[in-house]
N, C-alpha and C positions, 0 to 999 in steps of 0.2 A: 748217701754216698753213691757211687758209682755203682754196686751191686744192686739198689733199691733204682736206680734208673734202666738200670736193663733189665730187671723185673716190670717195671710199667713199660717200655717196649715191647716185650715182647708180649703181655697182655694185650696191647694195643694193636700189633701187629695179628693176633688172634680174632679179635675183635672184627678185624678189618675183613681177615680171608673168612672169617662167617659169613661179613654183609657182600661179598667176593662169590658166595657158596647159593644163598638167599636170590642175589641178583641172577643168579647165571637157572636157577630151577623157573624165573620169570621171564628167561629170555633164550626159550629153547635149547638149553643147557649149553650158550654162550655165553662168553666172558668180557668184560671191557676194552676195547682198545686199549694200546700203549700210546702214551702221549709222548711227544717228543717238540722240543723245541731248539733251536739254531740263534737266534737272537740273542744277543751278550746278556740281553734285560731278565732273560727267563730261564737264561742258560742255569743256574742251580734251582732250577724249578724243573728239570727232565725227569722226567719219569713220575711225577706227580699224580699220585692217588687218581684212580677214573672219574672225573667229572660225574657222569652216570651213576655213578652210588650218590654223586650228591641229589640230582635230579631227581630219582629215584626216591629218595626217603632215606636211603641206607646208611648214609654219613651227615652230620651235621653240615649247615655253609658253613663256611668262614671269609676269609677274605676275596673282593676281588681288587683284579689288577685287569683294566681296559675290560671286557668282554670274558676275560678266563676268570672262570667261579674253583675257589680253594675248599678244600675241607677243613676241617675248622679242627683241627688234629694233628699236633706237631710234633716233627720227629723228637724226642728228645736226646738226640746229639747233633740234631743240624735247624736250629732256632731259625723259625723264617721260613722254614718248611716240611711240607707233609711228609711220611713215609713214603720211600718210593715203592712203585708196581711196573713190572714188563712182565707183560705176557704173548707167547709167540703168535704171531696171526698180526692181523690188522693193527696198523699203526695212524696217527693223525698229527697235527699240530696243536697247538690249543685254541687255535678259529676252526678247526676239525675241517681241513684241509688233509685228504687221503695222502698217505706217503709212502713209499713201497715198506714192506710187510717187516717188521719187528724183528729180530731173526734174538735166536740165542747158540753157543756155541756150548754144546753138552758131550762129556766123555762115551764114548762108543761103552756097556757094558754098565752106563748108570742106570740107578743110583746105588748098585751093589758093588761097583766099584769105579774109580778111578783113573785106571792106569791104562785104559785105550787113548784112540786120537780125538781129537775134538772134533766133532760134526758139525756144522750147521743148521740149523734149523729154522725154516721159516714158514713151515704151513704147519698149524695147530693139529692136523689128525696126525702127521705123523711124530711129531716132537715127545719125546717122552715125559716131560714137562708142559703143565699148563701155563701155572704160571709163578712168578715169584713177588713177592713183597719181604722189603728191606728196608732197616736201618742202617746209615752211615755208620754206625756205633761208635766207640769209645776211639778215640786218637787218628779218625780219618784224615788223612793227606789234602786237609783246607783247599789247598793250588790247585788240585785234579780235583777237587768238588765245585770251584767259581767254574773252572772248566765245564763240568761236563763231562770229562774225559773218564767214564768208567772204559776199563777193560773189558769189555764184551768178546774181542776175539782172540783174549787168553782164557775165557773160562767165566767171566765173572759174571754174576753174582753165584755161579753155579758149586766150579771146587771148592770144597771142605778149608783148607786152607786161606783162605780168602773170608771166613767165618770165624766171628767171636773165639777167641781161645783164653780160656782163664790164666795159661803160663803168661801171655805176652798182654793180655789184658786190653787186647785189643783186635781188632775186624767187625764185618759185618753183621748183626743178629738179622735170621732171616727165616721166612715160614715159605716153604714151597710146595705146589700141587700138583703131585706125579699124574698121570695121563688116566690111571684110574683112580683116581680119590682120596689116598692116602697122601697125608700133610708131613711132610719130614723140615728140617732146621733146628736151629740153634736152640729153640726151647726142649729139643730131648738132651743135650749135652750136659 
């Protein structure tokens, strides 16, 4: 049922920010770009797992499409693709064409609380988040997933709300890496 598949996400999604944790101790305690893609073809493919884990060893292949190599690890709410990752700092396409830098918009006063404004963030020393990996999870809005169209400049993937909740049985399950090391998300709820 539905509780034994967010069980394997979010295993999966732990899994991921290990080979996240592994790569980043072999690369000057850097982290993977965030992929982004524009193109209708690839558009529910944004944010797709770092290549670089696959390169690397640290994730299985899986599919490719044209020149872009997949990991071979599927969301299990969004069939047809990998869990996603944004991490603030450096951003690409998926021919790894440079694109101005990742940004996320995170509450002034996180992750102990909420209720500042939303800052921006787009260079990795100061962003209090490194980085995020996510599930669409249970009952995602299909239409804003062909899109593409996360809300990044109301909060997302970031506020609480916006996160897995057992009353309504739906949002995203997500595993995130505060600035110094500590992993908080939806696997302690």
């Amino acid at each position: 049922g539905q509780q034994a598949r967010i069980v394997v996400a979010n295993a999966e999604i732990y899994g991921i920010g290990i080979a996240l944790e592994a790569y980043s101790m072999g690369s000057e305690n850097k982290y993977p770009p965030t992929r982004a893609e524009c193109s209708p073809d690839a558009r529910k493919h944004i944010y797709a797992l770092p290549q670089e884990l696959i390169h690397e060893g640290y994730l299985p292949k899986g599919g490719k499409i044209g020149k872009i190599l997949y990991a071979k690890i599927e969301d299990e709410f969004n069939p047809g693709c990998t869990y996603k990752y944004i991490a603030v700092g450096p951003k690409y396409d998926f021919f790894g064409t440079p694109l101005p830098n990742q940004h996320l918009y995170i509450p002034e006063g996180f992750p102990y609380s909420e209720e500042g404004k939303l800052v921006k963030y787009t260079e990795p020393e100061k962003s209090p988040l490194t980085w995020v990996l996510f599930s669409v999870g249970p009952k995602y809005d299909e239409q804003r997933l062909e899109q593409g169209n996360f809300p990044v400049k109301s909060g997302f993937p970031v506020l609480r709300n916006l996160w897995y909740s057992s009353q309504t049985r739906k949002g995203i399950l997500t595993r995130m890496r505060l600035k110094r090391g500590r992993h908080i998300g939806t696997f302690l709820d």
